[in-house]
C-alpha positions as CSV (number, residue, x, y, z in Angstrom):
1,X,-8.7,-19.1,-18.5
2,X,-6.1,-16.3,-17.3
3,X,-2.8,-17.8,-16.0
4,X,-2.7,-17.3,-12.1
5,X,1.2,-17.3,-12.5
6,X,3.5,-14.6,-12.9
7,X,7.5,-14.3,-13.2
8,X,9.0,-11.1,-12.3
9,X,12.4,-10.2,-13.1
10,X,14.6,-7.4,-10.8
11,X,17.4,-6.3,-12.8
12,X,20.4,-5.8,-9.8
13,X,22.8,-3.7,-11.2
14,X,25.6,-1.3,-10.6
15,X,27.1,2.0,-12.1
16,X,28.0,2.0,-15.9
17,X,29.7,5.2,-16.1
18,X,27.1,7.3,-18.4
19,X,23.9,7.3,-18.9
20,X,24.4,5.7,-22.4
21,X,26.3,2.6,-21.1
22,X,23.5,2.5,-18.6
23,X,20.5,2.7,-21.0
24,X,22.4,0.1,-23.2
25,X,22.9,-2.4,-20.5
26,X,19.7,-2.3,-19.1
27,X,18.0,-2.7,-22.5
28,X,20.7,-5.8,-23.1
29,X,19.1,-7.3,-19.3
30,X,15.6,-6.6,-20.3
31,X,15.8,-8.5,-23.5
32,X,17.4,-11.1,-21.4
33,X,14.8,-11.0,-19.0
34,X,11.9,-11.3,-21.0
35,X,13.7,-14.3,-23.5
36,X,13.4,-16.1,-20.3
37,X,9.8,-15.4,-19.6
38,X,9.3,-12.5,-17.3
39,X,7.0,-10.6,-17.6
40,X,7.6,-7.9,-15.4
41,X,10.5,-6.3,-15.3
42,X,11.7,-3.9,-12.5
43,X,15.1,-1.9,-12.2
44,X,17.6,-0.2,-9.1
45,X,17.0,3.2,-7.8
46,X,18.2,5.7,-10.2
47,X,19.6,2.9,-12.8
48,X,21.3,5.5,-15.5
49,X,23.6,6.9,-13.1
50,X,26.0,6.7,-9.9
51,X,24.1,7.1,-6.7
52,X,25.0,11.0,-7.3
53,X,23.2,12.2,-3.7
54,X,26.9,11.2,-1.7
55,X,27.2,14.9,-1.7
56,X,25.3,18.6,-2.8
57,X,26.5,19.5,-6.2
58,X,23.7,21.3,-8.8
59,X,25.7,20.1,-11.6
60,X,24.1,16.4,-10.6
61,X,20.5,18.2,-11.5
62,X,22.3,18.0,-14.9
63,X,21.2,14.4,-14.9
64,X,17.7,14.4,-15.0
65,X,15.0,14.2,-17.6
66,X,11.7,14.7,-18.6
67,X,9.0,12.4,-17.7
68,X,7.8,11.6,-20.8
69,X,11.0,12.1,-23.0
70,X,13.2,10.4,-24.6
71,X,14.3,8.0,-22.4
72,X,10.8,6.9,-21.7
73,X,10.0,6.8,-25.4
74,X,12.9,4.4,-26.0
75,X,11.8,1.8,-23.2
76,X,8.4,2.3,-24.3
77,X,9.2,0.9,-27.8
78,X,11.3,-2.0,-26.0
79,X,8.3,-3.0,-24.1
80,X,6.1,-3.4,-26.9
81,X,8.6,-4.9,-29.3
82,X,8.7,-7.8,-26.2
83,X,5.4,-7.5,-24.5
84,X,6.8,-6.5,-21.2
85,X,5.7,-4.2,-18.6
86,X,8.4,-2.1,-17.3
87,X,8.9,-0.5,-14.2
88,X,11.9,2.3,-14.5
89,X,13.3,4.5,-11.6
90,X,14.5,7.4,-13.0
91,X,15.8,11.4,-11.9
92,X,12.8,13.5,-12.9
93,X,13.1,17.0,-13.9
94,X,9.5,18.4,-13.7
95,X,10.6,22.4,-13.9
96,X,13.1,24.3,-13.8
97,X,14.1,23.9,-10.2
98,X,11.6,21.1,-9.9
99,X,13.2,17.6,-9.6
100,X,11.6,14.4,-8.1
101,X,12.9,10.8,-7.6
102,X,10.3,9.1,-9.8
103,X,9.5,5.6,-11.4
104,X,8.1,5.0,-14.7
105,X,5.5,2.4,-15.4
106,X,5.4,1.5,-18.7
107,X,2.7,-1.3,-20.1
108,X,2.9,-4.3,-22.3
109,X,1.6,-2.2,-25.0
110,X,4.2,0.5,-24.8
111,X,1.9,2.9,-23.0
112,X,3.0,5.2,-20.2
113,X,0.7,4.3,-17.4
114,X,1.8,6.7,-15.0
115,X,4.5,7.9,-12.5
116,X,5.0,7.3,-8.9
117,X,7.4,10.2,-7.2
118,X,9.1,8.7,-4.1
119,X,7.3,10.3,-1.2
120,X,9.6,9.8,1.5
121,X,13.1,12.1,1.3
122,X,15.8,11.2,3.5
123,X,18.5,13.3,4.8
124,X,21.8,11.6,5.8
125,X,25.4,11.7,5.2
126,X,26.0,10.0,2.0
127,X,22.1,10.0,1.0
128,X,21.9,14.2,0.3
129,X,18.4,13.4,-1.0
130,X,16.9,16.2,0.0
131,X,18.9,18.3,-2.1
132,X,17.8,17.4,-5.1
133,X,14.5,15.8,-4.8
134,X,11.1,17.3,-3.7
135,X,8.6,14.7,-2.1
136,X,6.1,13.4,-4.2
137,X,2.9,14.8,-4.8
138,X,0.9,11.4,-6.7
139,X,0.3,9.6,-3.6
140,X,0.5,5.8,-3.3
141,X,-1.3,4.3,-6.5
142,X,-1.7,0.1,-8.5
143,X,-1.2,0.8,-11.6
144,X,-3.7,-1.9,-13.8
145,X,-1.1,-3.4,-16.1
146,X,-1.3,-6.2,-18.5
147,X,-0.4,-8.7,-16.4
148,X,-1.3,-7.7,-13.3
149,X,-2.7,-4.9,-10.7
150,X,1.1,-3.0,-9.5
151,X,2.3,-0.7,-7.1
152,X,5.5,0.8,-6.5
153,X,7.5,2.5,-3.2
154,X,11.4,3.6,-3.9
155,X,13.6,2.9,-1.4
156,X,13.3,5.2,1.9
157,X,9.6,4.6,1.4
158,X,10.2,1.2,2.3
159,X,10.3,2.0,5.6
160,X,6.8,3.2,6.3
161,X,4.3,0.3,6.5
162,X,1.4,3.0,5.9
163,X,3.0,3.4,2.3
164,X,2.8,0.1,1.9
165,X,-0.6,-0.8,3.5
166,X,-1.9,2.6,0.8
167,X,-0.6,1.1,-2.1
168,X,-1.8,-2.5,-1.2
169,X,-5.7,-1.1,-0.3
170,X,-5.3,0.8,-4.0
171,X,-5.2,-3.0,-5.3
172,X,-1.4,-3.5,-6.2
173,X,-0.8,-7.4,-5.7
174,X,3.1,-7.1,-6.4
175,X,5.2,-3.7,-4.6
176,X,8.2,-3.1,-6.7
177,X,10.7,-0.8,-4.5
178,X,13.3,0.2,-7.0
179,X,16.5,0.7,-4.0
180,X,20.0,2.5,-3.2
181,X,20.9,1.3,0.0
182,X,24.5,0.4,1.9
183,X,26.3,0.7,4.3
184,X,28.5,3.6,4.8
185,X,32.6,3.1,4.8
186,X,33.0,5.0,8.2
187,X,30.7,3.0,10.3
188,X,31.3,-0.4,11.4
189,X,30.1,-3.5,9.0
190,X,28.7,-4.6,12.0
191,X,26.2,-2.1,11.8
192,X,26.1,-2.4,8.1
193,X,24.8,-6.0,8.6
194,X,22.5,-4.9,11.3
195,X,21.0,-2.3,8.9
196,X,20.9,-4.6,6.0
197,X,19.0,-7.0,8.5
198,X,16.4,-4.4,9.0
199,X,15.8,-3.4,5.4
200,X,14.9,-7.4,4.8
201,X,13.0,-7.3,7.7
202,X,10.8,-4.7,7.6
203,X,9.7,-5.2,4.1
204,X,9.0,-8.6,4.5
205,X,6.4,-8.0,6.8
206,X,5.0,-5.6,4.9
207,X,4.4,-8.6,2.3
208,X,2.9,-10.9,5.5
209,X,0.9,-7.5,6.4
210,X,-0.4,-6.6,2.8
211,X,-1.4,-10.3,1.7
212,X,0.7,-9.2,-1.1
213,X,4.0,-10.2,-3.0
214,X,7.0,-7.6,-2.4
215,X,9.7,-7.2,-4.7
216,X,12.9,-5.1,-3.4
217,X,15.8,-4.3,-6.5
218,X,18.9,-2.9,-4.8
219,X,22.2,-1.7,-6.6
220,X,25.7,-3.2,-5.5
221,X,29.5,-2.1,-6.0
222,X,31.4,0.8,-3.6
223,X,30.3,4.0,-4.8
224,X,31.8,7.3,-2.8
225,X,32.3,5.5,0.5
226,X,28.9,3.4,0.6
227,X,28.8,-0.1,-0.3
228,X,25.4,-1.2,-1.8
229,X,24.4,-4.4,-0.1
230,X,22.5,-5.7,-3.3
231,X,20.6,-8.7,-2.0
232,X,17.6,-7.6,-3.6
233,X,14.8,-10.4,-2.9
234,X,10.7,-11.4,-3.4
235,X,9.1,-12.1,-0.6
236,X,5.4,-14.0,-0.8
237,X,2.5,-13.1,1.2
238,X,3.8,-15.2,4.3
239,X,6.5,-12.9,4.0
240,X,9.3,-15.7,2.9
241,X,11.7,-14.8,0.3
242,X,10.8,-16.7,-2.6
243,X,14.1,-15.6,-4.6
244,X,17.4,-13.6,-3.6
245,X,20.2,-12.3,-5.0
246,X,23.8,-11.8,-3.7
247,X,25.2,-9.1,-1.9
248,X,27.9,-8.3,-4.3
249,X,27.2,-9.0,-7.9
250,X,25.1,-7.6,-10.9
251,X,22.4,-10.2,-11.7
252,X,18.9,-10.7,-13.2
253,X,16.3,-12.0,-10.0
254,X,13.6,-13.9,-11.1
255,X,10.7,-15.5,-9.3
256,X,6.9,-16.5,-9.9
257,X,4.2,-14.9,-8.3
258,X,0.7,-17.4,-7.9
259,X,-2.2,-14.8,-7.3
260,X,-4.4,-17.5,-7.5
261,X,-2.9,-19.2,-3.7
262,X,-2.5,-15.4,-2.5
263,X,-6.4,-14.7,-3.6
264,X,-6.8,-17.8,-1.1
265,X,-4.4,-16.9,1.5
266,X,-6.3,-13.7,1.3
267,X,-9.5,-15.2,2.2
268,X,-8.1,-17.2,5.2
269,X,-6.3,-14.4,6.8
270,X,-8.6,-11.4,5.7
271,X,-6.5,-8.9,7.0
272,X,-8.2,-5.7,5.2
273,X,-12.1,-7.1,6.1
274,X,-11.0,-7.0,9.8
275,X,-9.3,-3.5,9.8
276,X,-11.0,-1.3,12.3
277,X,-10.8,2.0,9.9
278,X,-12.9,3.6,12.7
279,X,-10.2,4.0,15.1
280,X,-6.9,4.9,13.0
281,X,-7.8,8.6,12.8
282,X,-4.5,9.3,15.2
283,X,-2.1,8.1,12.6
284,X,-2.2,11.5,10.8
285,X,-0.7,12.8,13.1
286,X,3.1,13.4,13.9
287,X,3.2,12.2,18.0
288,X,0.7,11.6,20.3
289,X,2.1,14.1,22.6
């Protein structure tokens, strides 16, 4: 009989300097992580490199890679040397003058199963994303791993419960959102806190919304004048966090995911059987105006 339970790991991390130190510190977490029985193993936002988007510079394009390459060929060997599914957000370099923000899902086997390109591009001071990444072009996807039907969102993305509700209705039980999100020097922490309060907020109820477990992996430390919040966090299908991290240090997040009590939560609150499909037509559209 197939094991209804699950433990995930979120590897919350900060800048190492190169992509090298990076690359070897995450492999050093993974093997961590799976030693102490996770199956699932998700990074931050952009985990081999600052959060270079504080400003426009082209030498950050620099940065990227190929999609598959070398860096997914090492991980790839890692998971199948551990029998870990891993889920990698990396800089893509498509083309020459093509980048995206993408994540790599990479099976239990070592197979590639696909990208996801963040779809959502903001545009702020301090997140010059927009610069550098065009919006992806995949759509909102579960990706049928070993272990268990996934989806993933990256960070802006999180905002948008039709990207969720999409990548729930594609059959992902678990959201991974790989994350790069603080608060800015110049504003008030009060705001910060405020912000940060959202972030949890929102997501969580895209958890109690999707019948589904959510899994949020933020970065921490003061990079260019933001301050990554961390407190990356699972949240269940009630939308509780079931596991949390801290606001300030690197850790490994673990928690275990029952699909068996979601599959029956599911079938006492059947949100998607009651959906009236019929009358959502108007949500394509920009403003009701």
């Amino acid at each position: 009989m197939k094991k209804s339970t699950l433990k995930i790991a979120l590897l919350q991390d900060k800048n190492r300097g190169t992509i090298e130190k990076a690359a070897d510190h995450t492999e050093q977490l993974i093997r961590k992580a799976a030693s102490a029985g996770a199956k699932i193993i998700c990074t931050q936002e952009l985990f081999l490199t600052e959060y270079f988007c504080w400003k426009q510079d082209s030498d950050f394009f620099d940065l990227a890679h190929p999609i598959p390459g070398k860096i997914t060929d090492r991980f790839r060997k890692l998971a199948a040397e551990l029998d870990v599914v891993l889920v990698l957000s990396l800089f893509e370099r498509r083309a020459p003058g093509l980048y995206h923000n993408t994540a790599a899902v990479i099976d239990a086997d070592g197979t590639l199963l696909g990208k996801y390109r963040k779809m959502h591009i903001p545009q702020d001071p301090g997140f010059e994303e927009k610069f550098y990444f065009t919006p992806g072009d995949l759509g909102f996807k579960a990706f049928q791993t070993k272990f268990a039907p996934i989806g993933v969102l990256v960070c802006w993305d999180q905002w948008y419960p039709e990207a969720a509700r999409l990548t729930a209705l594609a059959g992902a039980q678990i959201i991974f959102c790989p994350t790069a999100i603080g608060g800015i020097a110049s504003e008030p922490a009060s705001l910060g806190s405020l912000q940060r309060d959202a972030w949890l907020n929102v997501q969580r109820g895209h958890a109690a919304a999707n019948t589904c477990y959510l899994a949020a992996v933020n970065r921490v430390g003061v990079e260019h004048g933001t301050r990554f919040w961390g407190s990356s966090f699972v949240s269940d299908y009630y939308g509780n966090a079931i596991a949390s991290a801290p606001q300030d240090k690197a850790t490994i997040l673990y928690a275990e995911c029952d699909f068996a009590a979601m599959e029956k939560h599911r079938q006492m609150w059947p949100f998607f059987r009651d959906r009236r499909i019929d009358a959502f037509s108007g949500i394509t559209r920009r403003f009701d105006d």
